[in-house]
N, C-alpha and C positions, 0 to 999 in steps of 0.2 A: 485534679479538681482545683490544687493553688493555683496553675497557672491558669487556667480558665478564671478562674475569681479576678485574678490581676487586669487580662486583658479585660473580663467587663467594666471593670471600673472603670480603666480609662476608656472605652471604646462607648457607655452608657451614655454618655453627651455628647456626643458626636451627630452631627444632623446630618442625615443622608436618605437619598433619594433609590425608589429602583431604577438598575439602569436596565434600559431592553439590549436583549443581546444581540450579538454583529448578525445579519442574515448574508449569508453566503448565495453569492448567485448560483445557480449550478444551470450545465447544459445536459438534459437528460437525455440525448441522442444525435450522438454527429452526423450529421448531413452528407459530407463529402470527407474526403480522405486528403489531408492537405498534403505536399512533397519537398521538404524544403532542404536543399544541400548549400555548404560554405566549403570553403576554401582555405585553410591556411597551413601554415610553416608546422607540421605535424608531424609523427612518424607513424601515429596510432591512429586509425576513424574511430568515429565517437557516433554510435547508430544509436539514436535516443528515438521510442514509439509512444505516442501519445492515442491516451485512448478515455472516451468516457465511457462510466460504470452505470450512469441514470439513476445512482442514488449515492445520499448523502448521510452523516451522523443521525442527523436528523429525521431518518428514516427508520430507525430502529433496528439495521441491522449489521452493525459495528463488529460484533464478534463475526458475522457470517463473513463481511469483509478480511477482515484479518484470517481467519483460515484459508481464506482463496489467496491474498498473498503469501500466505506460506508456503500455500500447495507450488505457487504455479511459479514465485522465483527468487523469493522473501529470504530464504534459509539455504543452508549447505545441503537438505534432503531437498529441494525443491527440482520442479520439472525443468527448469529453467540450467539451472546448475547442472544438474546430475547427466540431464539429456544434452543439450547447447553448447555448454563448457565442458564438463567431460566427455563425454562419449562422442561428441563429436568434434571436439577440441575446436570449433569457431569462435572463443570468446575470451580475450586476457578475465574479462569478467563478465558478470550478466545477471539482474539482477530489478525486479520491479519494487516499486515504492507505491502506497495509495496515499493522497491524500482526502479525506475523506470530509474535509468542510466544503470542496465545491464537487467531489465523483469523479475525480479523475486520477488515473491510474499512468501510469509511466514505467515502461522499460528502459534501463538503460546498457550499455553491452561499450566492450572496446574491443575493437576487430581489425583484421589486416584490412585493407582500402577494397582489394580483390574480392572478398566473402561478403560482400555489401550483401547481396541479392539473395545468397542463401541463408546467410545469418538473418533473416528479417523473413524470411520464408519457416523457417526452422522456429523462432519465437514467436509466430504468428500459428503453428501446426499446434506446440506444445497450447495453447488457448484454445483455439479446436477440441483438441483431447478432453481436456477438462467440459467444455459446451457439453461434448457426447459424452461424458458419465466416465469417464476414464481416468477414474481416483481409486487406486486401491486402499486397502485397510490399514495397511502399514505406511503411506502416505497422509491417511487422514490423523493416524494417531498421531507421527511422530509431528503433523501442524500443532493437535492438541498440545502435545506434550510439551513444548516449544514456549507456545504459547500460557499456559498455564505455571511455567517457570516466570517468565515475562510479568505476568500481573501480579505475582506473589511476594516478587523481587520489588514490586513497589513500597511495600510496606516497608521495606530494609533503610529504605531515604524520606527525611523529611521533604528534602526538595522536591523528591520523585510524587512525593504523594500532595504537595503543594501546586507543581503540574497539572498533576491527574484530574484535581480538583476542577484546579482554574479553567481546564479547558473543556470539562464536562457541563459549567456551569456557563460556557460563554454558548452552548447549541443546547443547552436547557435538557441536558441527558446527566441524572445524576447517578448514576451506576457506580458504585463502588469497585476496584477490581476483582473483590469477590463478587459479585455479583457477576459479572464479564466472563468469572470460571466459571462458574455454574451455567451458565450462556453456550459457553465454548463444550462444557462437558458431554450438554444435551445436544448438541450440533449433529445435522447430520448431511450426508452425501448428498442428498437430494436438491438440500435446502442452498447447497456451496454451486450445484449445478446449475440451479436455476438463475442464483445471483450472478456466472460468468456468463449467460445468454445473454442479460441486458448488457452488456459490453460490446462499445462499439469503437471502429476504430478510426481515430482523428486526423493527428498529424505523424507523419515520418520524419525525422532532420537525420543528416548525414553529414558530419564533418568529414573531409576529408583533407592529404596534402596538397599541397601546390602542386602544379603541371611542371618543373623545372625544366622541360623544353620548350616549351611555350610562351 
């Protein structure tokens, strides 16, 4: 309550305006499947998949997002990891990101040059899987579980919770990360299903090496 007293004081003359927050363009469904390969002085290919999800923060369903990247390749339990890079050993790594202000979703993987075509066939199945309802219980928890460490651990930093803030405030979602648990808690299979159906897929890029006979 003293430091709140402090900042009103100074902050109580202050003339300020509302500002309208950024609007994110988003493409809610990709058209065509773009294919794009480079060329250089490499030893590792770099197979990055670009895909839109057809929705954004703004859409109200943030936690539902964040459990589909856990499931599908977010975490060390994820289909991505466990199936991809373990079990089938295609991948020094492998691993999806969402960005979630414009819906678009990104795999990225590092692969021998050779395994192009099945490493991209393989992270393209494990998405399939999940489309047809092929989450189990101990997948779904251990997204929960994951994730409900994640928001709780925001409280522990001021920084973390000055982030949190600021960037719920710039797409007008003011969710607390309790609130995000409670969100996550009530989550279910169905709801994580339906959100990886609107997912479609964009661009391909392939770095690979040089031709050194050529």
């Amino acid at each position: 309550e003293g430091i709140a007293a402090i900042f009103k004081s100074y902050l109580d003359g202050v003339e300020r305006a509302v500002v309208e927050p950024v609007r994110y363009p988003i493409v809610r469904k990709a058209t065509e499947v773009r294919r794009v390969d480079e060329c250089q002085d490499v030893n590792q290919g770099k197979l990055c998949i670009g895909m839109r999800t057809g929705k954004n923060i703004e859409d109200g369903c943030h936690h539902i997002a964040q459990l589909f990247s856990e499931i599908y390749g977010a975490s060390p339990t994820s289909k991505l990891f466990v199936n991809v890079r373990e079990k089938m050993s295609l991948c020094y790594f492998c691993r999806s990101m969402t960005n979630q202000r414009n819906g678009v979703l990104m795999v990225a993987s590092g692969i021998e040059f050779a395994n192009k075509e099945i490493a991209e066939e393989a992270i393209l199945k494990q998405l399939d899987a999940i489309k047809n309802g092929e989450i189990t219980l101990e997948e779904l928890e251990n997204a929960k579980r994951s994730l409900r460490n994640a928001y709780m651990s925001i409280y522990d930093s001021v920084h973390s919770m000055e982030l949190w803030t600021l960037n719920r405030s710039l797409s007008e979602n003011y969710d607390t990360p309790l609130d995000e648990k409670r969100k996550i808690d009530g989550a279910t299979v169905d709801e994580i299903v339906e959100y990886a159906k609107g997912i479609t897929l964009d661009t391909i890029y392939f770095l690979k090496g040089e031709d050194k006979n050529g």
